[in-house]
PQR file with spaces between the fields and no chain letter, atoms N, CA, C, O and H, PARSE charges and radii, in Angstrom:
ATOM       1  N    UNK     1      -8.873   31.342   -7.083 -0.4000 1.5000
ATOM       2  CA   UNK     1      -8.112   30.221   -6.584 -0.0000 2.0000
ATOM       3  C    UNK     1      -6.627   30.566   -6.709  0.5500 1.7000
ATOM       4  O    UNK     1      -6.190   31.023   -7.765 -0.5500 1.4000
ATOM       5  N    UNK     2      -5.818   30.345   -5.607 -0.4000 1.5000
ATOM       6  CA   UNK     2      -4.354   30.563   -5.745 -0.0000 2.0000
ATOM       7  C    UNK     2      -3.758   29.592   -6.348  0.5500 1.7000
ATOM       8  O    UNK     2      -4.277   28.477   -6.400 -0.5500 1.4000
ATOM       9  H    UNK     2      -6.172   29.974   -4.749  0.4000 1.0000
ATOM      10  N    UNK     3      -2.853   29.800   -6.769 -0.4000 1.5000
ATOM      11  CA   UNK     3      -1.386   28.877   -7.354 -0.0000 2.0000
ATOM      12  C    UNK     3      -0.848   27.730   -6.773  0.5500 1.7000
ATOM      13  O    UNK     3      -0.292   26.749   -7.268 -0.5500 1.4000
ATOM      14  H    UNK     3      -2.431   30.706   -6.726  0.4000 1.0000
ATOM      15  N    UNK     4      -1.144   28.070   -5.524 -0.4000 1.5000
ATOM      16  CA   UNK     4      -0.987   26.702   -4.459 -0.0000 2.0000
ATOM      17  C    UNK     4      -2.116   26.077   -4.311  0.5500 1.7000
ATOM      18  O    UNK     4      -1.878   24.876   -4.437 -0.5500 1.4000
ATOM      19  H    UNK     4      -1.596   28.867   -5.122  0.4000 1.0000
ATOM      20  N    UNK     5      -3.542   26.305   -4.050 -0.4000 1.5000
ATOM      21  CA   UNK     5      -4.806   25.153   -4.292 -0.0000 2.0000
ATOM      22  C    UNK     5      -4.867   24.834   -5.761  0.5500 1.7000
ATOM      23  O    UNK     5      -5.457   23.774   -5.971 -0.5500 1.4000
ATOM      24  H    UNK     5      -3.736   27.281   -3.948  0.4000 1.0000
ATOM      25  N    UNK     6      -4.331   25.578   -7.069 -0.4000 1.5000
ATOM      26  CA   UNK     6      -4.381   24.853   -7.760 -0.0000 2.0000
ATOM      27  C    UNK     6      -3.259   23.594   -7.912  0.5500 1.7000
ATOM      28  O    UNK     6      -3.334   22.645   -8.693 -0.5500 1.4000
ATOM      29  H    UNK     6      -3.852   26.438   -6.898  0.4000 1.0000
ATOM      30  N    UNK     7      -2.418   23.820   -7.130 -0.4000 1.5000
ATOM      31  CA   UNK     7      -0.977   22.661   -7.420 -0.0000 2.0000
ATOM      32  C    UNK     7      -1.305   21.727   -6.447  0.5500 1.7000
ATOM      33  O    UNK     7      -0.665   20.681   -6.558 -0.5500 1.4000
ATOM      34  H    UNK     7      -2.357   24.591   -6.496  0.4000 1.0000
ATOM      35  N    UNK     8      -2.230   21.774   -5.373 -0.4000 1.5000
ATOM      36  CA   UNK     8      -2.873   20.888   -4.666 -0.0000 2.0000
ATOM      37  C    UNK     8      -3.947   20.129   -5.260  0.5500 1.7000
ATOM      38  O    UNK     8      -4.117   18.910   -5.276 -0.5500 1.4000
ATOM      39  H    UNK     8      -2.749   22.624   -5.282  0.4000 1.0000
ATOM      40  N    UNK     9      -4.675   21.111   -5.769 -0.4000 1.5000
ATOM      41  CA   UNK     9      -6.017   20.338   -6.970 -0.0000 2.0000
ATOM      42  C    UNK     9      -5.320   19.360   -8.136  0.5500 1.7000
ATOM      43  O    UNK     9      -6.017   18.450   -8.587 -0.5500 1.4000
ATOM      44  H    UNK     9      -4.536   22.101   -5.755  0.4000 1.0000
ATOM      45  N    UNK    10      -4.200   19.503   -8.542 -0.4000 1.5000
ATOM      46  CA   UNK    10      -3.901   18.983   -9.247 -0.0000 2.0000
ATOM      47  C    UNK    10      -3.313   17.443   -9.017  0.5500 1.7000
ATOM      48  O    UNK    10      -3.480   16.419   -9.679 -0.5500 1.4000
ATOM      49  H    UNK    10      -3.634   20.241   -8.176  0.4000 1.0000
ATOM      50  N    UNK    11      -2.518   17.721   -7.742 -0.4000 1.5000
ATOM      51  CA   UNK    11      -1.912   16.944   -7.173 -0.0000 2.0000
ATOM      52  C    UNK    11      -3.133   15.483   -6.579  0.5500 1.7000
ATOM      53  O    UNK    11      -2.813   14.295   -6.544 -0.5500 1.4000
ATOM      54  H    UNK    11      -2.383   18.554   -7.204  0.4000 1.0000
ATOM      55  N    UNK    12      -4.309   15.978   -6.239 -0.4000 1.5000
ATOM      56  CA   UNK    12      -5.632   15.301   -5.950 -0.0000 2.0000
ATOM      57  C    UNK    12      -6.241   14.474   -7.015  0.5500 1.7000
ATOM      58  O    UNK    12      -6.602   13.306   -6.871 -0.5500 1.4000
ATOM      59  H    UNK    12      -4.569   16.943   -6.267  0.4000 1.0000
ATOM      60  N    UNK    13      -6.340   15.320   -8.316 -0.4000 1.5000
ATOM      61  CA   UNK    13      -6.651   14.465   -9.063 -0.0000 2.0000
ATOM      62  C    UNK    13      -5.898   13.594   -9.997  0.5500 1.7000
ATOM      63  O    UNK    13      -6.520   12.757  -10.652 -0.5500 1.4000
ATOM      64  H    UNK    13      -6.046   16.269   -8.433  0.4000 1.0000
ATOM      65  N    UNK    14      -4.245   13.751  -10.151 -0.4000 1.5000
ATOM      66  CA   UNK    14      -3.127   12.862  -10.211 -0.0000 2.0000
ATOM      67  C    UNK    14      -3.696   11.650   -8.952  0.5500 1.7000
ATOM      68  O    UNK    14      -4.044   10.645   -9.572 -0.5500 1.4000
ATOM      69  H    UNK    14      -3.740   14.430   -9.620  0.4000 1.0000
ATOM      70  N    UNK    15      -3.821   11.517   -7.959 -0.4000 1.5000
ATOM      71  CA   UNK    15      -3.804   10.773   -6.922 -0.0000 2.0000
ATOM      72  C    UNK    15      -4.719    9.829   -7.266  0.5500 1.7000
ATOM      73  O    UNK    15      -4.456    8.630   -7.349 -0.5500 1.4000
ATOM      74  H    UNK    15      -3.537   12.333   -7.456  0.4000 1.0000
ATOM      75  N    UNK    16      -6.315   10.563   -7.570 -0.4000 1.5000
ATOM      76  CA   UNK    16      -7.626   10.055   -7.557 -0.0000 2.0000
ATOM      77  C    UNK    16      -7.457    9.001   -8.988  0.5500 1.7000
ATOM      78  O    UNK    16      -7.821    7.827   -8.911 -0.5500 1.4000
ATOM      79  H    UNK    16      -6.529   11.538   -7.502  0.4000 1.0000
ATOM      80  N    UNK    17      -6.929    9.511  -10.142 -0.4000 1.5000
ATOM      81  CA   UNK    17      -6.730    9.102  -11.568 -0.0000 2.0000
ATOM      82  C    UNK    17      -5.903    7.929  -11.624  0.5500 1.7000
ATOM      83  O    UNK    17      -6.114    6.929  -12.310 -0.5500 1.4000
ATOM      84  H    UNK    17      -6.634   10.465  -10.204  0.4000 1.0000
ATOM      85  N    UNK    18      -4.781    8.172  -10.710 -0.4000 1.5000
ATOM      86  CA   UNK    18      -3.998    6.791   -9.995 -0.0000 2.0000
ATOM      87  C    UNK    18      -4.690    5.824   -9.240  0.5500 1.7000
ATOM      88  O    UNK    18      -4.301    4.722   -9.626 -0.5500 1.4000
ATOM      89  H    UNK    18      -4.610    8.984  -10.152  0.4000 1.0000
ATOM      90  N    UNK    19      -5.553    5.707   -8.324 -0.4000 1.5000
ATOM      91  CA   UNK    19      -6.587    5.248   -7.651 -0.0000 2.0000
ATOM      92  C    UNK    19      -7.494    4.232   -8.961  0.5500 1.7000
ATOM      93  O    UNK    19      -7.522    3.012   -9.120 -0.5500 1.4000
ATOM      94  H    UNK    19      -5.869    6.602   -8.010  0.4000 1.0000
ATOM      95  N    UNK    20      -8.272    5.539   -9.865 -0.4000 1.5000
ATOM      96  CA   UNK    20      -8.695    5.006  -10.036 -0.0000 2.0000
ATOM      97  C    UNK    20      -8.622    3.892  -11.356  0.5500 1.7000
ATOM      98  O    UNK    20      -9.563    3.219  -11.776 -0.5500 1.4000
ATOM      99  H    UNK    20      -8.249    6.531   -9.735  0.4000 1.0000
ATOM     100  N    UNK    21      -7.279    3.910  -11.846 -0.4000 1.5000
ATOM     101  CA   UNK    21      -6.689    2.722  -13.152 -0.0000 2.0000
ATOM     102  C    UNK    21      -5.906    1.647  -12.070  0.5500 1.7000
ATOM     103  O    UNK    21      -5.237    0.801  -12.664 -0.5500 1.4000
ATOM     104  H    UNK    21      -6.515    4.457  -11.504  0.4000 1.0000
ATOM     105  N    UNK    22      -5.887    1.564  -10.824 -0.4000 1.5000
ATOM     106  CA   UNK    22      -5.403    0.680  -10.250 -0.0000 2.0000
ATOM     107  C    UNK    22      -6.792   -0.457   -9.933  0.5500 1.7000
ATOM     108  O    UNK    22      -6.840   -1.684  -10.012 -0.5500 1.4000
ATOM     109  H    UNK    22      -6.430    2.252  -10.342  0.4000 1.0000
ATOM     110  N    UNK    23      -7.855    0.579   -9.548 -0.4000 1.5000
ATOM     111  CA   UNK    23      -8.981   -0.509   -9.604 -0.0000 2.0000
ATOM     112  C    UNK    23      -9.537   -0.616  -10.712  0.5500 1.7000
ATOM     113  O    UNK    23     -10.306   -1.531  -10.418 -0.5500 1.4000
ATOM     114  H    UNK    23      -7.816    1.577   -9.484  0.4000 1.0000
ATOM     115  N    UNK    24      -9.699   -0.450  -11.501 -0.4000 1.5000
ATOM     116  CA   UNK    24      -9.501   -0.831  -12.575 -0.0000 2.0000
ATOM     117  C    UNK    24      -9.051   -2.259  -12.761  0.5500 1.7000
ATOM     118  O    UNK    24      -9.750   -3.259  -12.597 -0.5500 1.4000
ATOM     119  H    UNK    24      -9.074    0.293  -11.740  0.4000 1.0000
ATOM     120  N    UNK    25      -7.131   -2.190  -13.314 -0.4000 1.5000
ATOM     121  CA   UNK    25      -6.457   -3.119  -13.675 -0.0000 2.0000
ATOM     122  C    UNK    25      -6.816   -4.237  -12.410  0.5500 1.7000
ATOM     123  O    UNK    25      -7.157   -5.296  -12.936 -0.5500 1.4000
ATOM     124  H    UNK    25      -6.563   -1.378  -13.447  0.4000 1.0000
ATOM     125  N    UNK    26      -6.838   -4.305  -11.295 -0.4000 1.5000
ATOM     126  CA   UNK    26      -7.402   -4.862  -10.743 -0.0000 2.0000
ATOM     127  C    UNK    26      -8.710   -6.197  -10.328  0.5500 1.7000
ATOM     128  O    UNK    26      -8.777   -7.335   -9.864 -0.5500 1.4000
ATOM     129  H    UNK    26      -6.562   -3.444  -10.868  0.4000 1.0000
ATOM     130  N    UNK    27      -9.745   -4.910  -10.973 -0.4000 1.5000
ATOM     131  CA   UNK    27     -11.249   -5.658  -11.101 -0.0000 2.0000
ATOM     132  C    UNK    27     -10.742   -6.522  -12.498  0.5500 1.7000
ATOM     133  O    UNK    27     -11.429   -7.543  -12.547 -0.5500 1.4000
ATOM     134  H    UNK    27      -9.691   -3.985  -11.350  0.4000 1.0000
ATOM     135  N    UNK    28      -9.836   -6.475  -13.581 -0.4000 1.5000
ATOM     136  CA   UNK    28      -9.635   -7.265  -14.418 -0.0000 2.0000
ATOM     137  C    UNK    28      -8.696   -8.804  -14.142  0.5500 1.7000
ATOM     138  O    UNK    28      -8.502   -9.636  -15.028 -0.5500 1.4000
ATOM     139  H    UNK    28      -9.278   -5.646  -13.542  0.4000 1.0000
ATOM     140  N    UNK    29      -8.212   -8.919  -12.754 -0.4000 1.5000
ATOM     141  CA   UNK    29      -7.299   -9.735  -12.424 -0.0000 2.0000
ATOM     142  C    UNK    29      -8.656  -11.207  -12.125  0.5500 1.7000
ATOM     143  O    UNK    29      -9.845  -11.220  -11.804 -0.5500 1.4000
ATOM     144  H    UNK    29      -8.370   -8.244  -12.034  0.4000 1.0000
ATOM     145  N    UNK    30      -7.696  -12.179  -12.431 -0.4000 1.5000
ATOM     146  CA   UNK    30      -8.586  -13.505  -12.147 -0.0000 2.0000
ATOM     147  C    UNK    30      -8.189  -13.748  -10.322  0.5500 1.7000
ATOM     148  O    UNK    30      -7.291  -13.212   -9.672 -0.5500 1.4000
ATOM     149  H    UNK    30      -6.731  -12.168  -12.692  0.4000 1.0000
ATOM     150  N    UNK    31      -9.053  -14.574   -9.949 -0.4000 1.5000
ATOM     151  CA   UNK    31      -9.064  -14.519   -8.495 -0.0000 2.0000
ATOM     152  C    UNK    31      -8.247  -15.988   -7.874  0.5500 1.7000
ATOM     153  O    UNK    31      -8.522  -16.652   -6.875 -0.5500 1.4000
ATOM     154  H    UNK    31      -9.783  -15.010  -10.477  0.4000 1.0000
ATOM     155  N    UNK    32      -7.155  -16.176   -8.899 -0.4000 1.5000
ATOM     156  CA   UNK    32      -5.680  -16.689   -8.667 -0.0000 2.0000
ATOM     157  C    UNK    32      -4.537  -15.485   -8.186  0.5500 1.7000
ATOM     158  O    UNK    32      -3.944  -15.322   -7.120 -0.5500 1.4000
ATOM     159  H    UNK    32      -6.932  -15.636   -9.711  0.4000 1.0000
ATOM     160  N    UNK    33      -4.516  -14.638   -9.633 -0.4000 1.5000
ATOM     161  CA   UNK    33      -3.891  -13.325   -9.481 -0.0000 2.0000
ATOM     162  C    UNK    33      -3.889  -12.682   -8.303  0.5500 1.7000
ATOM     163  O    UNK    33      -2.929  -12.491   -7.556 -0.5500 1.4000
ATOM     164  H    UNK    33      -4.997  -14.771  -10.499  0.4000 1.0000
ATOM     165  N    UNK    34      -5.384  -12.247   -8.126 -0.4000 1.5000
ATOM     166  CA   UNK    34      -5.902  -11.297   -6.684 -0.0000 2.0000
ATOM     167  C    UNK    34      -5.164  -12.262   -5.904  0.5500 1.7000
ATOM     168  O    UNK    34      -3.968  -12.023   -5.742 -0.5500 1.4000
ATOM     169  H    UNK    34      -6.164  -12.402   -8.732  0.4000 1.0000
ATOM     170  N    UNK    35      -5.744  -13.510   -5.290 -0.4000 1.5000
ATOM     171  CA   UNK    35      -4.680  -14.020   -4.213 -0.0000 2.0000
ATOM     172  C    UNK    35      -3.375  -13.744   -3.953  0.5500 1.7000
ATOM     173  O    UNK    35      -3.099  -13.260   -2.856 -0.5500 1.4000
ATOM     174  H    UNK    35      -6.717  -13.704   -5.421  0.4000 1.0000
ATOM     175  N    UNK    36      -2.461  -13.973   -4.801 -0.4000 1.5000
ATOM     176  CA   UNK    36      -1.245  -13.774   -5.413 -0.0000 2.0000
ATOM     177  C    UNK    36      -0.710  -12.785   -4.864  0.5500 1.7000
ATOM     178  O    UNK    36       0.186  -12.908   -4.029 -0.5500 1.4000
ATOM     179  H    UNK    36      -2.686  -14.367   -5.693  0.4000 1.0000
ATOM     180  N    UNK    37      -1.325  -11.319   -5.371 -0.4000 1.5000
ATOM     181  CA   UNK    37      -1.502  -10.081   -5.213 -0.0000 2.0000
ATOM     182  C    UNK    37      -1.325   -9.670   -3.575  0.5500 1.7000
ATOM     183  O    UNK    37      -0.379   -8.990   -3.177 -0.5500 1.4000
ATOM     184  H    UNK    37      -2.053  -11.219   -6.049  0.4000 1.0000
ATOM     185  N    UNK    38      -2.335  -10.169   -2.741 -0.4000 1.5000
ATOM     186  CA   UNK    38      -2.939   -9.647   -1.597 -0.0000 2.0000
ATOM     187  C    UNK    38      -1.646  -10.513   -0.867  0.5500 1.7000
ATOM     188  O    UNK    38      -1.329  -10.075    0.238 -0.5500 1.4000
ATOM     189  H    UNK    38      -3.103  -10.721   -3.064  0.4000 1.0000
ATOM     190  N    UNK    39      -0.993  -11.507   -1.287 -0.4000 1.5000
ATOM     191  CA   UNK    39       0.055  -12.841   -0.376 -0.0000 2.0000
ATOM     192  C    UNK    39       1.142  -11.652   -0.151  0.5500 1.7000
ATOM     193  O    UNK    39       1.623  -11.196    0.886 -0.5500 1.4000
ATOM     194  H    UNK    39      -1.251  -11.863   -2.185  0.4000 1.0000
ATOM     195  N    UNK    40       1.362  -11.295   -1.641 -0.4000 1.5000
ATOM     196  CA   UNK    40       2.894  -10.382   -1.850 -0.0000 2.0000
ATOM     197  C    UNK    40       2.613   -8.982   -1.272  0.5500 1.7000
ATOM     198  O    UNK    40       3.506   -8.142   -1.377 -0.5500 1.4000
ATOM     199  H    UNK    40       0.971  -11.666   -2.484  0.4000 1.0000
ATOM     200  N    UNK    41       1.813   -8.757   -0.856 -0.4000 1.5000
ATOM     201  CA   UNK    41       1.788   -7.197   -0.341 -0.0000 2.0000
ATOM     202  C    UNK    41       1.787   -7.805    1.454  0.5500 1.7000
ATOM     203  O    UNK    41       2.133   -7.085    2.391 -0.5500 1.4000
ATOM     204  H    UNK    41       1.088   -9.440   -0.770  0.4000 1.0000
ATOM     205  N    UNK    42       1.430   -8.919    1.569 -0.4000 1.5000
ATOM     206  CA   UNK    42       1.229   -9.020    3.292 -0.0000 2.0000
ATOM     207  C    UNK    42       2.385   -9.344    3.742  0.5500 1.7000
ATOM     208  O    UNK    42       2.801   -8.968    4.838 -0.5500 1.4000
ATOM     209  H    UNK    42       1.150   -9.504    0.808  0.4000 1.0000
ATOM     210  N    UNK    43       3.213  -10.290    2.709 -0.4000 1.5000
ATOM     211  CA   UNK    43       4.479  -10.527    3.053 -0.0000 2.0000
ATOM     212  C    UNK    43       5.742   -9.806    3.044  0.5500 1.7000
ATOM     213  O    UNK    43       6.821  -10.124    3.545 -0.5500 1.4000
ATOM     214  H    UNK    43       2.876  -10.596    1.819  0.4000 1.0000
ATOM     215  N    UNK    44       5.260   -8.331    2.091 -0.4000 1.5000
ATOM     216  CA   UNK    44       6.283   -7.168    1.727 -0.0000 2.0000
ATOM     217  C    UNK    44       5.964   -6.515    3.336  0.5500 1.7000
ATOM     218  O    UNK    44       6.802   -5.789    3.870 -0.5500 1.4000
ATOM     219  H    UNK    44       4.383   -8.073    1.684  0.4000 1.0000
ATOM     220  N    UNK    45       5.011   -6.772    3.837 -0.4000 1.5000
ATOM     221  CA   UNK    45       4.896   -6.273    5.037 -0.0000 2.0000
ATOM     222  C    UNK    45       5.333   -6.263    5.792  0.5500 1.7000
ATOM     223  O    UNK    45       5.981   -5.304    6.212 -0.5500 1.4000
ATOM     224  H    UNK    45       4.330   -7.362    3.403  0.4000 1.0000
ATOM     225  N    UNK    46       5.109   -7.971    6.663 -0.4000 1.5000
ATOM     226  CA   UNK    46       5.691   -8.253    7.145 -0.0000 2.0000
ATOM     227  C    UNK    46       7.348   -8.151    7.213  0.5500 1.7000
ATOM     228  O    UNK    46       7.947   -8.055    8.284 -0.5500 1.4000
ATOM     229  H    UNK    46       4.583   -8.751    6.322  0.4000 1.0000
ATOM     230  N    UNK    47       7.929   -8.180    6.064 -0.4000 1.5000
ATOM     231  CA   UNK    47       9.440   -8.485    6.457 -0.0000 2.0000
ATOM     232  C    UNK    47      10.274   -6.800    6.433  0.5500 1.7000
ATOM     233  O    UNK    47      11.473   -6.551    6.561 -0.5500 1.4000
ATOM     234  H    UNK    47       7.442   -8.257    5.194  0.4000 1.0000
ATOM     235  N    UNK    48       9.059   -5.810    6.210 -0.4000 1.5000
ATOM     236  CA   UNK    48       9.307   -4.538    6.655 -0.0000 2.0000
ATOM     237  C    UNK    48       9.093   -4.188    8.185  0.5500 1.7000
ATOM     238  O    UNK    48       9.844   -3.551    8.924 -0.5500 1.4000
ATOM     239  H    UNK    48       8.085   -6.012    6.106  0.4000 1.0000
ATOM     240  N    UNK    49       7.854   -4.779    8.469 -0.4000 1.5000
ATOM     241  CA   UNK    49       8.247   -4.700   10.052 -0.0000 2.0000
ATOM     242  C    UNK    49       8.840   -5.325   10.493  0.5500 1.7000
ATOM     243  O    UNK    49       9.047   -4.805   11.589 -0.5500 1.4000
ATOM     244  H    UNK    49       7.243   -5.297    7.870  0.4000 1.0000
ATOM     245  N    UNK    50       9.366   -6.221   10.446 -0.4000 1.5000
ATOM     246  CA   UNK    50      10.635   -6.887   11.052 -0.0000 2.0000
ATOM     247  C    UNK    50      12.051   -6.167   10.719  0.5500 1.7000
ATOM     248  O    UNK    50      13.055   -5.992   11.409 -0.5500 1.4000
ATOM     249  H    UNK    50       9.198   -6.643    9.555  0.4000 1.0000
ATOM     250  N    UNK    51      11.790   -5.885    9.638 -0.4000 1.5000
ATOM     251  CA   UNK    51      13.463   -5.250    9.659 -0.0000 2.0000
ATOM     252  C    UNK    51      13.467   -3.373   10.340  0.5500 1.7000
ATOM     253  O    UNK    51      14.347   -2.513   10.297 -0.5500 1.4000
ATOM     254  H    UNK    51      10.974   -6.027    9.077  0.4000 1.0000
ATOM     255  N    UNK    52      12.315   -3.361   10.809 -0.4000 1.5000
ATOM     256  CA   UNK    52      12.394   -1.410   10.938 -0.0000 2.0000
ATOM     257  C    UNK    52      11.784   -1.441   12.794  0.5500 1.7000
ATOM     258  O    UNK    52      11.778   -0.448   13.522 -0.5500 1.4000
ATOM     259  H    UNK    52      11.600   -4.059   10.844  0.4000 1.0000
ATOM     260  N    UNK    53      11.301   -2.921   13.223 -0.4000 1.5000
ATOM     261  CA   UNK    53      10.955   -2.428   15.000 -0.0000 2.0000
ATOM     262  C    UNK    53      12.594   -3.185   15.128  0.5500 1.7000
ATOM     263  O    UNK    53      13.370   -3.860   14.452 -0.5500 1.4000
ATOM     264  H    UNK    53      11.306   -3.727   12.632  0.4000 1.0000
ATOM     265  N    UNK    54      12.479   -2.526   16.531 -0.4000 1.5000
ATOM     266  CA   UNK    54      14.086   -2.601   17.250 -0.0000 2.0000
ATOM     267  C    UNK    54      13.543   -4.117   18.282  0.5500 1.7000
ATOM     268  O    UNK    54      12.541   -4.324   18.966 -0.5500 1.4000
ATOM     269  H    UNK    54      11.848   -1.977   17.080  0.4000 1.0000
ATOM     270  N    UNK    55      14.621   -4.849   17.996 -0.4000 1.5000
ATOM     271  CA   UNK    55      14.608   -5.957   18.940 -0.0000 2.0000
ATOM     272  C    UNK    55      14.115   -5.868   20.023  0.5500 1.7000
ATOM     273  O    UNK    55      13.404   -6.796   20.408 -0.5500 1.4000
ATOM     274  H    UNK    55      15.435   -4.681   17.441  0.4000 1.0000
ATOM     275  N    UNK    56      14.290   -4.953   20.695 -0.4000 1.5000
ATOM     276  CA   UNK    56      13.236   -5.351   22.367 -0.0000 2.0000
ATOM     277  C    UNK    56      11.928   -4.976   22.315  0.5500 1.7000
ATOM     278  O    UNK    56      11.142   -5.142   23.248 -0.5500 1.4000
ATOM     279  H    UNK    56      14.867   -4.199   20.383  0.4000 1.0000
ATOM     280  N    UNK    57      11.631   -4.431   21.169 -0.4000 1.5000
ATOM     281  CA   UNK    57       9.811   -4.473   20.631 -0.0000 2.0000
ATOM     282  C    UNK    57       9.352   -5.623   20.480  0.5500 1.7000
ATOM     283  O    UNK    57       8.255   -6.083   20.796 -0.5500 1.4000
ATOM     284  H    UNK    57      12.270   -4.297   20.411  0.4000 1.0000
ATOM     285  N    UNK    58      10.794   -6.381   19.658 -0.4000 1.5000
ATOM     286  CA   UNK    58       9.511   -8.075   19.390 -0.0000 2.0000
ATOM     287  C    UNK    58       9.220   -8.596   20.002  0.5500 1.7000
ATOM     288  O    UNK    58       8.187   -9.247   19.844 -0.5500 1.4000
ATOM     289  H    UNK    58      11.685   -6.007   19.401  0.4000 1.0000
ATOM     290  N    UNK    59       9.947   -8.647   21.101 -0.4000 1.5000
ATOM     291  CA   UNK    59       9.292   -9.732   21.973 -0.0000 2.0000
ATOM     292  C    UNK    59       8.028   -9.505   22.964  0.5500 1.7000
ATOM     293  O    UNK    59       7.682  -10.163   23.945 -0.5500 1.4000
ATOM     294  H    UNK    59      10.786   -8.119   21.230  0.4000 1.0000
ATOM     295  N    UNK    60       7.449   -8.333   22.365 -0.4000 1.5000
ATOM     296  CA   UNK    60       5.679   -8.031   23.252 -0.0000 2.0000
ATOM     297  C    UNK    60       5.305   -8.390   21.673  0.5500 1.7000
ATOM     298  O    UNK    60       4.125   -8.736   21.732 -0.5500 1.4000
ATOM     299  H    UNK    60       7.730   -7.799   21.568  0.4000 1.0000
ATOM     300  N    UNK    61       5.609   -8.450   20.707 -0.4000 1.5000
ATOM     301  CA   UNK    61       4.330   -9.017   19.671 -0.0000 2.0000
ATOM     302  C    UNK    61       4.558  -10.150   19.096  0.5500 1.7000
ATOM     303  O    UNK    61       5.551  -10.572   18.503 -0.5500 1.4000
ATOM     304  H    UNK    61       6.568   -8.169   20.660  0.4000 1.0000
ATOM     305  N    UNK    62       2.989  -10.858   19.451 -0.4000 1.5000
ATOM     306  CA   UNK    62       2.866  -11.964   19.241 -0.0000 2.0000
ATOM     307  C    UNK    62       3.791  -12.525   17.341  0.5500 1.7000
ATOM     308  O    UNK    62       3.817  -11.810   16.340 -0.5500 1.4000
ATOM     309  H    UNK    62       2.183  -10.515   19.933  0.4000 1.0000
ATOM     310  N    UNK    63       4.322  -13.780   17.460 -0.4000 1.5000
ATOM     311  CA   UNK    63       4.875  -14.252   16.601 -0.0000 2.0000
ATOM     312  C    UNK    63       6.192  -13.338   15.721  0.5500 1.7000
ATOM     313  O    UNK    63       6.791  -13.758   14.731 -0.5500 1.4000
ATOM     314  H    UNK    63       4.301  -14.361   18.273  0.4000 1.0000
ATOM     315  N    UNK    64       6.405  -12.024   16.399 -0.4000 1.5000
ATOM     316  CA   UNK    64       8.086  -11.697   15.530 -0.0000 2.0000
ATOM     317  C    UNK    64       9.232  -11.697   16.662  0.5500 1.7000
ATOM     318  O    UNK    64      10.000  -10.751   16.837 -0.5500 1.4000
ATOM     319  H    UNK    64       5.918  -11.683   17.203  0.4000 1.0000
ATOM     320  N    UNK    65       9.237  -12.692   17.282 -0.4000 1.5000
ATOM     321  CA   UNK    65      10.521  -13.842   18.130 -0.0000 2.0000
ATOM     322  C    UNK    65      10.958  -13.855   16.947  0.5500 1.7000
ATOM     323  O    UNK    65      11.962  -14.511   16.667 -0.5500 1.4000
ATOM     324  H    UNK    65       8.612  -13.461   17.141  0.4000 1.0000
């Protein structure tokens, strides 16, 4: 194995190990939290696509007038 699939292998299971203490901490959240959770990531969304499409995009998608 080269030096570079191992810094890739490594890099995979950093990723996977991250993955997997997020579900984790997660499956421990009460299902107030989870709501909570899933509101603030849709709304971090949203106001990222709004601030990154160029004005004459919005107006072909529905509701970012």
């Amino acid at each position: 194995m080269t030096n570079a699939q191992k810094e890739k292998l490594s890099e995979i299971l950093v990723i996977a190990g991250l993955a997997a203490f997020a579900y984790y901490k997660y499956s421990k959240l009460t299902s107030e939290e989870k709501t909570k959770i899933v509101s603030d990531i849709k709304d971090t969304g949203r106001n990222v696509i709004r601030e990154l499409i160029p004005e004459e995009i919005k107006g072909f998608i529905p509701g970012m007038k």
